[in-house]
Residue, then its C-alpha position, 0 to 999 in steps of 0.5 A: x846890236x842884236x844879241x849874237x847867235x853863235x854858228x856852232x852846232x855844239x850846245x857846249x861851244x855856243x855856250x863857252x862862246x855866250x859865256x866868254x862874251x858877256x865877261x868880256x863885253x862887260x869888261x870891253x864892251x863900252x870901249x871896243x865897239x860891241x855898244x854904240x858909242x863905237x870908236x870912229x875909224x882912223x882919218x884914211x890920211x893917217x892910215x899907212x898899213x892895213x891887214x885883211x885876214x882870211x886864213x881859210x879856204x880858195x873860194x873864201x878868200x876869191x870872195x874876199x878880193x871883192x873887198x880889195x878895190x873898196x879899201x884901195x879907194x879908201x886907203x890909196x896910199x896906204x900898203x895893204x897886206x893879205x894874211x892867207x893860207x899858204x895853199x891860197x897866197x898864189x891866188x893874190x899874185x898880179x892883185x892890182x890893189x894888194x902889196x903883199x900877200x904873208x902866208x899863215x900856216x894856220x893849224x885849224x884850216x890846213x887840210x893837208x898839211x902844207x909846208x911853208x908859211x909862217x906859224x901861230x907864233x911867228x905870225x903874232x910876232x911878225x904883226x906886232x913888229x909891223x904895227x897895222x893901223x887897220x886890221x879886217x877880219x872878215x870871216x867873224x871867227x875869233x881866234x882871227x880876232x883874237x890874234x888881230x888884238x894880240x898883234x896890236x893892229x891899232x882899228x880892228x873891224x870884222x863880225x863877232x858872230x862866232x865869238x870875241x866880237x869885244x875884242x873889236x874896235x867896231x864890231x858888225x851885225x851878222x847878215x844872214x842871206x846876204x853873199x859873202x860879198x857883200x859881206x866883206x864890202x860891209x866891213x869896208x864901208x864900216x871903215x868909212x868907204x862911201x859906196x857909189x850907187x849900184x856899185x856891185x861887189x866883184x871878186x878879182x883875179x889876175x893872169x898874166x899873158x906869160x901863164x895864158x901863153x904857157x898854158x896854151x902851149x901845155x895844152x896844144x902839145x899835151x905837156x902835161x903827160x896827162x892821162x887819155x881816155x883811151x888811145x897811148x898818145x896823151x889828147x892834144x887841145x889846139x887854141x881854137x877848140x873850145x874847152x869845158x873844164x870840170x871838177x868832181x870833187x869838193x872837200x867835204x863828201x856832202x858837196x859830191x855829185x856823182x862822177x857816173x853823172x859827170x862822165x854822162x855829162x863829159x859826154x854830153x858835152x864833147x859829143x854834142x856841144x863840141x868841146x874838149x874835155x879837160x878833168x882837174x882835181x888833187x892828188x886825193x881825187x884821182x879815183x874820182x876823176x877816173x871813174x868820169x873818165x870811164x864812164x864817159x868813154x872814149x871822148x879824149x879827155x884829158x886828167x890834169x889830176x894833181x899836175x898843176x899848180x894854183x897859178x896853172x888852174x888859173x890859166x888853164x879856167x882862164x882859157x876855158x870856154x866853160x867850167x863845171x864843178x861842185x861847191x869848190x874852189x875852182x868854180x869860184x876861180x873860174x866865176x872870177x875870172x868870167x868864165x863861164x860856170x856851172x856850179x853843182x850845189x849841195x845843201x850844205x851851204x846857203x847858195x844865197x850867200x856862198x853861190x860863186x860870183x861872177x857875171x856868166x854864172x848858174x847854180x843848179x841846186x835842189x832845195x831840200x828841208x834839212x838845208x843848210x845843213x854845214x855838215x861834211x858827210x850827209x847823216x840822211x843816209x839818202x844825200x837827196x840834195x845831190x841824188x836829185x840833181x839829175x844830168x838833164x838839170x845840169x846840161x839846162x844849166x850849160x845851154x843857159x850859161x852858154x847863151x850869157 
């Protein structure tokens, strides 16, 4: 295996992380898997409980569906647990191929707080208590790594890129440039799943005709008490009328296109395409979706902004005819769902590796040197990759996607 090259901007944690793993590969290494002599994964007839874990954000673990109808094939008898944030556990419901989905208050990726869910500590005990034969770490992160090894999950299988990779039973080599699909599938095969010619990697989501039909109902009599743009009476939108959704916040500033380009864009798309507007976004991104509000103008659009739940997004990006948003995890949902999407992407991220995933999708990007740069606020002070997408680009990007 090639020598790790650790994702940390910080020269003290790379050099903590290179310094952690050579104690602890000349300690484990010849047994845990970072050599090649790596332990073969158990017999799938003898694996009876296999945990994935994913505590991180909406788009990370849509990516990791993909790996779900891979490890059920593998393991079709065996109960297959997700361990998520508690903001992400309500993606997995109605999952075909996952039996149980545990929320884990994770300290280190919970932006806002959530209550519910179980902590550091219980989560450590709960997972020795159960026993997993099969453990997958899919973001290469090591403190999951490290609680996968506390927990005593028999078979560990993940990326040791960020460190800890010594802890593992088969430790796999980083793949720049590769999606993040493809990633998660890798770590299946790794296991033992024999890959089918031109199979595709495939996130998947589930909504129930229940949520379909209540959002319908919610939409055509406007339960929402959203907010119009202009007028007293909240807009109402009928089953038959075609319905963009869009997004204009993300969680970090340097994923933010302008929401002046969104309101020209929300325009655009009611005036001259036809459809009913529809703003989403959280509590926090409320001035945001004001501000495309205004700029658009008088087009009736409807401001769901912080009035409904992760399940509710699903069904309403289920029922639009188009979507359009940031690098967030909305455009992720809406990819996952076949909904047509229009994905906004900034430098931050590699789009050969985080671009959503879904067959009617576009990405409309700048490349720019300084890319990818993983940063949340832009320190060029000028945000080129985002100031040069224009509303021209993005409006391509929706006729293209409308004719998929």
């Amino acid at each position: 295996m090639a020598a790790r090259t650790y994702p940390y901007h910080s020269a003290r944690r790379r050099a903590a992380a290179r310094i952690i793993d050579a104690l602890g590969d000349r300690l484990l290494g010849d047994k845990r898997g970072r050599f090649p002599k790596a332990p073969a994964p158990p017999s799938p007839r003898d694996v009876q409980k296999v945990i994935v874990v994913r505590p991180d954000h909406l788009g990370d673990v849509v990516f990791a569906t993909a790996a779900f109808s891979p490890l059920r094939a593998l393991y079709p008898n065996a109960e297959i647990t997700a361990l998520v944030g508690p903001w992400a556990a309500p993606l997995l419901i109605h999952h075909p191929h996952v039996d149980e989905v545990v929320s884990f208050r994770s300290p280190w990726f919970d932006r806002e707080n959530h209550s519910g869910g179980r902590d550091l500590f219980d989560v450590f005990q709960w997972m020795r208590r159960r026993r997993f034969d099969v453990g997958l770490d899919l973001r290469g992160d090591p403190r999951v790594i490290a609680l996968l090894a506390a927990g005593r999950v028999r078979h560990k299988v993940g990326y040791g890129r960020g460190g800890a990779g010594f802890l593992l039973s088969r430790e796999l080599e980083h793949m720049p440039g590769v999606h993040q699909t493809e990633r998660n599938v890798a770590v299946v095969q790794a296991l033992g799943w024999p890959r089918p010619d031109g199979f595709r990697p495939t996130p998947q989501l589930r909504v129930s005709e229940a949520e379909r039909g209540a959002m319908d109902r919610r939409l055509s009599s406007a339960g929402w008490n959203g907010g119009p743009s202009g007028g007293a009476d909240p807009p109402k939108i009928g089953a038959w009328e075609r319905l963009a959704v869009l997004h204009p916040g993300a969680g970090y500033p340097t994923k933010r296109w302008r929401p002046v380009r969104y309101g020209a864009l929300a325009k655009w798309l009611a005036e001259s395409r036809g459809y009913r507007i529809v703003l989403i976004g959280s509590g926090e991104e409320a001035a945001l979706v004001s501000e495309v509000i205004r700029t658009a103008g008088p087009v009736g659009a409807l401001d769901l902004t912080g009035k409904n739940s992760l399940r509710e997004l699903l069904a309403l990006l289920a029922r639009a005819d188009l979507m359009v948003g940031n690098d967030s995890g909305p455009v992720h949902i809406a990819a996952a769902l076949g909904t047509r999407t229009v994905a906004l992407f900034s430098g931050t991220n590699d789009d050969a590796e985080w671009a959503p995933a879904g067959t009617r999708t576009r990405v409309v990007r700048k490349a720019v040197a300084c890319s990818p740069c993983a940063l949340k606020v832009c320190t060029t002070h000028d945000h080129e990759c985002m100031e040069t997408l224009t509303v021209e680009a993005a409006q391509e990007a929706v006729l293209a996607c409308e004719s998929s």
